[in-house]
C-alpha positions in Angstrom: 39.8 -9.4 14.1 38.0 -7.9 16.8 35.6 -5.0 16.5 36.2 -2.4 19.0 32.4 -1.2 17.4 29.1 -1.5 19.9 26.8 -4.1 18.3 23.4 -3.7 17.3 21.6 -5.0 20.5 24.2 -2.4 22.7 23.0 0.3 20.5 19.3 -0.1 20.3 19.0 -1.6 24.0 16.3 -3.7 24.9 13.1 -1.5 23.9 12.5 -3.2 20.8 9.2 -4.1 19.2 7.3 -7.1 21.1 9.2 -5.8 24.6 6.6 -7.0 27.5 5.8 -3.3 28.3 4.3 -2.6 25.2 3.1 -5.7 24.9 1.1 -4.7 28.2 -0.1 -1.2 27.0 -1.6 -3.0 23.8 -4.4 -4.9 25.9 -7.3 -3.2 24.9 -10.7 -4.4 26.9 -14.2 -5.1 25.3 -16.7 -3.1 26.2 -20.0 -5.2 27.0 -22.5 -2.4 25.6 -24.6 -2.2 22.4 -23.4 0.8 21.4 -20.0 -0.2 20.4 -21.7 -3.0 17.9 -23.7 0.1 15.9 -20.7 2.2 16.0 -18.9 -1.0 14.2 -21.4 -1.6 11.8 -21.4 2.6 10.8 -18.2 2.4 10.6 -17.7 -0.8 8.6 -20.7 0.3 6.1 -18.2 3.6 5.4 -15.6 1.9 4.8 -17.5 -0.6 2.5 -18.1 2.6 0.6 -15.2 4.0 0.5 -14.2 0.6 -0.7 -16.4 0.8 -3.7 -15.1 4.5 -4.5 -11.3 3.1 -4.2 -12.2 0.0 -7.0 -14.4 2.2 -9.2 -11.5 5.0 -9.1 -8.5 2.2 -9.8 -10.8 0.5 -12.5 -10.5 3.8 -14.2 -7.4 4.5 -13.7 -6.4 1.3 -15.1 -7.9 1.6 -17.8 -6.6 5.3 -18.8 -2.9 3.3 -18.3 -4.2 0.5 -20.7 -5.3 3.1 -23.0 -2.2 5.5 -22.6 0.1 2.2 -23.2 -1.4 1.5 -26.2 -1.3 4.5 -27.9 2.1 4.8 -26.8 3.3 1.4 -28.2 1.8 2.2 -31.8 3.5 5.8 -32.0 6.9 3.5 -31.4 5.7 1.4 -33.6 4.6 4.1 -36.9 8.3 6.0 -35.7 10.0 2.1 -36.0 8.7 1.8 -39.6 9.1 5.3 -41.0 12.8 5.3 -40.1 13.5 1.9 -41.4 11.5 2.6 -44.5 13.5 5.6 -45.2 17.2 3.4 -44.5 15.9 1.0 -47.2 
């Protein structure tokens, strides 16, 4: 039951992910000046911000989906007893 088919490693070839080329081009090299600590600090501080605007914004939009899911389930719920009130 031999497959005449090319396998998975003859059709992709060697340049996968983790190949020792792009391992090499990865390498990044740390600068030894200030100025990259304060532009990691601005940075992180803007992110932390945009953190707080990300929670605030799913906090609210969690609660719109608790809200909407509740209303929801007593609608089902008043339909549910009107139509088996009327069968009765």
């Amino acid at each position: 039951m031999g497959s005449k088919a090319p396998s998975w490693a003859d059709q992709w070839g060697s340049g996968s992910f983790g190949d020792e080329e792009d391992d090499n081009k990865l390498v990044t090299k740390k600068s030894s000046s200030g100025g990259s600590s304060k532009k990691m600090a601005e940075a992180k501080a803007a992110a932390s911000a945009g953190f707080d605007k990300a929670k605030a914004a799913a906090s609210v939009g969690a609660q719109k989906v608790k809200s909407g899911t509740s209303v929801g389930l007593k609608w089902v719920k008043k339909q549910y007893q009107k139509k088996s009130s009327s069968s009765t």
